[in-house]
C-alpha positions in Angstrom: 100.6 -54.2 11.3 103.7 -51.9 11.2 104.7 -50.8 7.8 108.5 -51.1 6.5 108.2 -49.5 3.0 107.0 -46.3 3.0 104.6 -45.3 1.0 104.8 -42.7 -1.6 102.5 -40.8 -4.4 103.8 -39.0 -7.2 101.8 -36.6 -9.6 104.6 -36.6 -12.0 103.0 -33.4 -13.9 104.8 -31.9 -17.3 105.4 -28.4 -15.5 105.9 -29.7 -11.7 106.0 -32.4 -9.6 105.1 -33.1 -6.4 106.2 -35.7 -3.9 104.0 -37.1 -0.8 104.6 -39.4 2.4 102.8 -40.9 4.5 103.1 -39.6 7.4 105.0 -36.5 6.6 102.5 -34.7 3.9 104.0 -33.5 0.8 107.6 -33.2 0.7 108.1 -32.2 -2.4 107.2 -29.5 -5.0 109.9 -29.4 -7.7 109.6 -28.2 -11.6 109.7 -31.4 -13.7 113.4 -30.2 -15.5 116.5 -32.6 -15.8 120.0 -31.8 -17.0 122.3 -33.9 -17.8 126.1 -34.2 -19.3 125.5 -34.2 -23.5 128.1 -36.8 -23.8 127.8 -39.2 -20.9 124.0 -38.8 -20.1 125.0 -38.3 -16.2 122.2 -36.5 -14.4 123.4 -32.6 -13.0 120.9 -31.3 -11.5 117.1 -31.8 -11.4 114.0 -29.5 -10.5 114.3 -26.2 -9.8 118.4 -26.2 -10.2 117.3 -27.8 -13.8 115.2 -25.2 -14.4 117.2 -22.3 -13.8 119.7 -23.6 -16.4 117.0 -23.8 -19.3 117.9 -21.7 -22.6 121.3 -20.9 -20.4 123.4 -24.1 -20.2 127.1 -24.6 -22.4 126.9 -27.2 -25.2 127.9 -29.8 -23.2 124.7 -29.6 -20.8 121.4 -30.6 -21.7 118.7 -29.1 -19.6 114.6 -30.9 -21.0 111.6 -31.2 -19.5 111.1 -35.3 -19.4 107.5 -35.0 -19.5 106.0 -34.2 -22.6 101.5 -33.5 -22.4 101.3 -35.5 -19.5 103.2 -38.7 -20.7 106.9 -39.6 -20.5 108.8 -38.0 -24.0 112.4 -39.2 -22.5 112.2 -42.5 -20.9 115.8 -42.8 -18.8 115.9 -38.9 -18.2 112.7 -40.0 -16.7 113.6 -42.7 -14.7 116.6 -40.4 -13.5 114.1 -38.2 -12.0 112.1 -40.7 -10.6 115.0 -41.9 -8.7 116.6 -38.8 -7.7 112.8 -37.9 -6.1 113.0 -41.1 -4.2 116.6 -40.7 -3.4 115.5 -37.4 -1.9 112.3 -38.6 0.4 114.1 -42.4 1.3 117.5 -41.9 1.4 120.1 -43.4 -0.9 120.6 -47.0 0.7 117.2 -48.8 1.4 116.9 -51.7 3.0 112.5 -51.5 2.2 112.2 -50.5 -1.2 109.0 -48.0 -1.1 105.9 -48.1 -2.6 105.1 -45.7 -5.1 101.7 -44.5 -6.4 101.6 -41.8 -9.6 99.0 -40.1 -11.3 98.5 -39.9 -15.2 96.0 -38.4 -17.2 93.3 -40.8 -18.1 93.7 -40.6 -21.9 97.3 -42.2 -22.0 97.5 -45.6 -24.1 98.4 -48.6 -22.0 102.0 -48.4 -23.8 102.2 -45.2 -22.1 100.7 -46.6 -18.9 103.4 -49.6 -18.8 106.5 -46.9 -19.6 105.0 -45.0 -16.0 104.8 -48.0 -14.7 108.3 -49.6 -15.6 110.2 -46.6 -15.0 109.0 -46.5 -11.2 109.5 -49.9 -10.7 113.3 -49.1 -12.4 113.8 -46.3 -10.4 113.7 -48.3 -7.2 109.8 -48.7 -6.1 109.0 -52.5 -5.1 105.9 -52.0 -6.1 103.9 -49.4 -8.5 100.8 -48.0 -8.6 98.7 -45.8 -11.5 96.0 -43.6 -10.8 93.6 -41.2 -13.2 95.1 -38.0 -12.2 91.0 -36.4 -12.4 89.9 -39.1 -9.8 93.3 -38.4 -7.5 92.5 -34.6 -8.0 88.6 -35.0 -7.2 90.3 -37.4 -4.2 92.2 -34.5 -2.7 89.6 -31.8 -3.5 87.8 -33.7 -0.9 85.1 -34.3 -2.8 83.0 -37.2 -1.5 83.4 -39.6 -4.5 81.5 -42.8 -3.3 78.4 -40.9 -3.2 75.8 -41.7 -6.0 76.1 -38.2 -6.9 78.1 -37.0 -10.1 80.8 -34.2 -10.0 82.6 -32.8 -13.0 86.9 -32.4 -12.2 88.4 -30.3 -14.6 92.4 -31.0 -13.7 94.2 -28.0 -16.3 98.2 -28.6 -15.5 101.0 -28.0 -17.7 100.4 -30.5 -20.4 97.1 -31.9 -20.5 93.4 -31.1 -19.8 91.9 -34.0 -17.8 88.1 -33.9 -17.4 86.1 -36.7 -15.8 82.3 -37.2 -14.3 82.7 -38.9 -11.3 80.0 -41.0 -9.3 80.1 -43.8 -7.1 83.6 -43.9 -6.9 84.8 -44.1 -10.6 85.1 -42.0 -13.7 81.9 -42.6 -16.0 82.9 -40.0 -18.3 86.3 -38.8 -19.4 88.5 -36.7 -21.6 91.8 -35.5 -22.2 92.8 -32.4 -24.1 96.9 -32.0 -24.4 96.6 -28.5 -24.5 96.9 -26.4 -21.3 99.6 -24.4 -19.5 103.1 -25.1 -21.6 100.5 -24.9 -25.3 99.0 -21.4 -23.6 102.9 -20.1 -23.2 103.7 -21.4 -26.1 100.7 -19.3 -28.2 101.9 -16.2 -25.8 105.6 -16.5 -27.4 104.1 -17.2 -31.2 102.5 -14.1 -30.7 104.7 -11.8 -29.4 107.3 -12.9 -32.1 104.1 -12.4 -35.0 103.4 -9.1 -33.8 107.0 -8.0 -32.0 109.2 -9.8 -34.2 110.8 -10.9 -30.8 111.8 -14.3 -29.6 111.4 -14.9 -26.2 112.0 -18.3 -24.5 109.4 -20.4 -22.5 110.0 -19.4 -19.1 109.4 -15.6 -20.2 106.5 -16.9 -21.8 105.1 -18.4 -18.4 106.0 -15.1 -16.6 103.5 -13.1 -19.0 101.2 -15.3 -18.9 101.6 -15.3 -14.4 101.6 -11.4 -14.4 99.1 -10.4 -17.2 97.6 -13.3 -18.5 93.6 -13.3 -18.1 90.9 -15.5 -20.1 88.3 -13.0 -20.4 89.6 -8.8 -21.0 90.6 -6.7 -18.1 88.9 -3.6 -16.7 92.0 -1.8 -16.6 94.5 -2.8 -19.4 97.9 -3.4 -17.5 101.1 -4.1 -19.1 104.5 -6.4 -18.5 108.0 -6.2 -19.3 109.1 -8.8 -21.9 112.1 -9.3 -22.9 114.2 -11.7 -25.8 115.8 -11.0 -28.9 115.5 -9.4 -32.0 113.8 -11.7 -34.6 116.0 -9.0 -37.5 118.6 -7.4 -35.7 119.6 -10.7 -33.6 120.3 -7.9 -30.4 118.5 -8.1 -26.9 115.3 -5.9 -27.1 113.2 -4.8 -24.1 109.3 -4.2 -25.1 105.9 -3.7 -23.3 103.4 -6.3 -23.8 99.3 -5.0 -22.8 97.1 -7.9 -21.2 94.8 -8.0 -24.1 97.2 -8.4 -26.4 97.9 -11.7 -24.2 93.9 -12.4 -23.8 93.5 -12.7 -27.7 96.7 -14.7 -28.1 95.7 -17.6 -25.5 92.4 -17.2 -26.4 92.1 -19.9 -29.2 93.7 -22.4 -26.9 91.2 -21.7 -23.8 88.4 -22.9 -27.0 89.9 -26.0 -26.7 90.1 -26.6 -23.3 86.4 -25.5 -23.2 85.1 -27.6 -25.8 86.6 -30.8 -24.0 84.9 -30.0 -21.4 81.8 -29.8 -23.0 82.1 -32.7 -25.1 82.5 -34.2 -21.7 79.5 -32.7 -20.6 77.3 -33.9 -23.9 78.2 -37.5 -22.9 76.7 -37.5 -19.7 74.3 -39.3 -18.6 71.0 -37.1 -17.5 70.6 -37.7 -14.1 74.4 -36.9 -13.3 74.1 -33.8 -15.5 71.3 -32.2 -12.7 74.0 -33.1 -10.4 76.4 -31.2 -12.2 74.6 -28.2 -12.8 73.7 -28.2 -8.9 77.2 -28.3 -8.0 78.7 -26.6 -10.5 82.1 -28.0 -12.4 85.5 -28.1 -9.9 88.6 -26.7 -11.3 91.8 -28.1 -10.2 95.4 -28.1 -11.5 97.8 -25.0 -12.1 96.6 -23.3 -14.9 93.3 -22.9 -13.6 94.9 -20.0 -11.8 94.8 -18.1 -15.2 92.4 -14.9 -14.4 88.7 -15.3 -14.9 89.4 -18.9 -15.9 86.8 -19.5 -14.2 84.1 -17.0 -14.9 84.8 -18.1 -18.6 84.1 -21.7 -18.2 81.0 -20.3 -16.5 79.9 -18.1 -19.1 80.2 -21.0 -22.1 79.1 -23.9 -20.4 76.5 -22.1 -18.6 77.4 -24.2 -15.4 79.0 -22.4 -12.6 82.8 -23.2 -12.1 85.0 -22.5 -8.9 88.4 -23.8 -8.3 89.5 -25.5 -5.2 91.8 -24.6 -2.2 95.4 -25.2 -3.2 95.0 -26.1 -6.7 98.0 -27.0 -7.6 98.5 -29.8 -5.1 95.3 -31.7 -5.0 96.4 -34.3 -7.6 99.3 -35.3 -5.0 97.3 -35.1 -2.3 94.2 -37.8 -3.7 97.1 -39.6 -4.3 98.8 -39.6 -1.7 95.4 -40.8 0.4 94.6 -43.3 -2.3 98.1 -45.2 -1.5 97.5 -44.6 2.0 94.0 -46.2 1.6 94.8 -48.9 -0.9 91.9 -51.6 0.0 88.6 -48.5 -0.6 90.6 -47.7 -4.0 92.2 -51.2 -5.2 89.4 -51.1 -8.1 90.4 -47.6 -9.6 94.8 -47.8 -9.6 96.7 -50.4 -12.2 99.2 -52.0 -9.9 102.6 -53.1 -11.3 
């Protein structure tokens, strides 16, 4: 049967999103940033225009992130987005209004479900999907999720933590932390202005954390540039930061990212906990880029943990193949 409405997934993420069609892959990869007029509301720009104008736009332009720890903090700069992205990958006059699947962490309450839900609809989708972004990220790890096996997904993006068990298809365990990649900038920045007495804005923050940022000490010490303003003086300053300094900062929120995960682990039941400790625990999502991420899950949980090819995109990818295979995942999406 030919398709009219394309068909769409969305991993609307706090840091990034990411935009795929079927047939075409993911089209997509923009920072999740809106500005808009102060006065009228009128959308600017969005993504990585947006971003470039954060900390630097004139009082009559607004540049936020929508997204706040995986849920929606701004509902119409939200829907804004939403319908710039599908402006973007449809085409401003539809005659087929698409269908649009998006991925949200698993730990959102159904009000925060029905806002997702709405605001795609209002953005111009005819139909609108939900998926648990651990099960779409387990879906485009290609991890064989039918099996009677159980794998542990560790998704660590901008604003939350999602960790899930999966076995025959769905999520028998779950948590969700909202700490991950915008809480560990944010501890990188408290820090620096503790110790420094220098503000620094969030985007410096994040390129720290990218250059020197590691979860477990260095061999070899190295330093970065960071620059902000005098916390006294109120003049630009220019200092050198060393990676420790940025281990022992991030450090206390990489404890709670780790005791999620083994809170999740506690709750499992036995027979998929030998499975998990064959297979070892699957890291997924942007932040689990941070050096030695890994090899410190590893050395506190005690179960080996590896992250997957192309980390970043594996949310959007499961689903993008979950929309595309609608009828083998109808029991794990909330339609709309």
């Amino acid at each position: 049967m030919f398709q009219f409405s394309k068909l769409i997934g969305i991993d609307l993420g706090t840091a990034n999103s990411h935009v795929y069609v079927k047939g075409q892959g993911v089209v997509l990869n923009e920072p999740t940033v809106v500005a808009i007029t102060a006065e009228e509301g009128q959308v600017i720009a969005v993504g990585n225009e947006a971003k470039e104008m954060l900390g630097r736009t004139p009082l009559d332009i607004v540049a936020s992130r929508p997204m706040r720890d995986g849920v929606i903090a701004d509902y119409a700069i939200t829907e804004a987005m939403l319908r710039y992205f599908l402006d973007k990958v449809c085409g401003s006059v539809r005659i087929f209004k698409p269908e649009v699947m998006i991925a949200a962490p698993a730990g959102i309450t159904s009000v925060e479900r029905r806002a997702v839900l709405d605001a795609t609809l209002s953005a111009g989708a005819k139909t609108a999907y939900l998926i648990d972004e651990a099960l779409a990220a387990a879906i485009g790890a290609g991890i064989p999720i039918a099996e009677a096996s159980g794998h542990l997904i560790v998704d660590i993006g901008g604003g939350t933590t999602d960790v899930a068990v999966i076995s025959l298809g769905g999520i028998v365990v779950h948590d969700t932390a909202r700490v991950a990649g915008n809480r560990i900038d944010e501890a990188i920045a408290s820090a620096i202005r503790r110790e420094y007495n220098l503000i620094i804005g969030e985007r410096m923050a994040e390129e720290v954390k990218i250059k020197i940022g590691s979860a477990l000490p260095l061999e070899e010490d190295i330093q970065a540039e960071v620059k902000g303003r005098d916390a006294v003086a109120g003049l630009p300053k220019v200092i050198k930061v060393n990676a420790s300094f940025i281990t022992e900062a991030i450090t206390p929120r990489l404890k709670d990212i780790i005791s999620t995960i083994k809170s999740v682990l506690e709750q499992t039941p036995p027979e998929l906990s030998s499975d998990i400790a064959e297979k070892g625990i699957i890291l997924s999502g942007g932040t689990c880029q941070l050096r030695n991420l890994d090899r410190l899950i590893t050395r506190q949980t005690g179960v080996p943990a590896y992250v997957v090819d192309d980390p970043m995109m594996c949310v959007v990818k499961g689903t993008g193949v979950a929309i595309e295979n609608l009828d083998k995942f109808k029991r794990n999406v909330i339609r709309r």
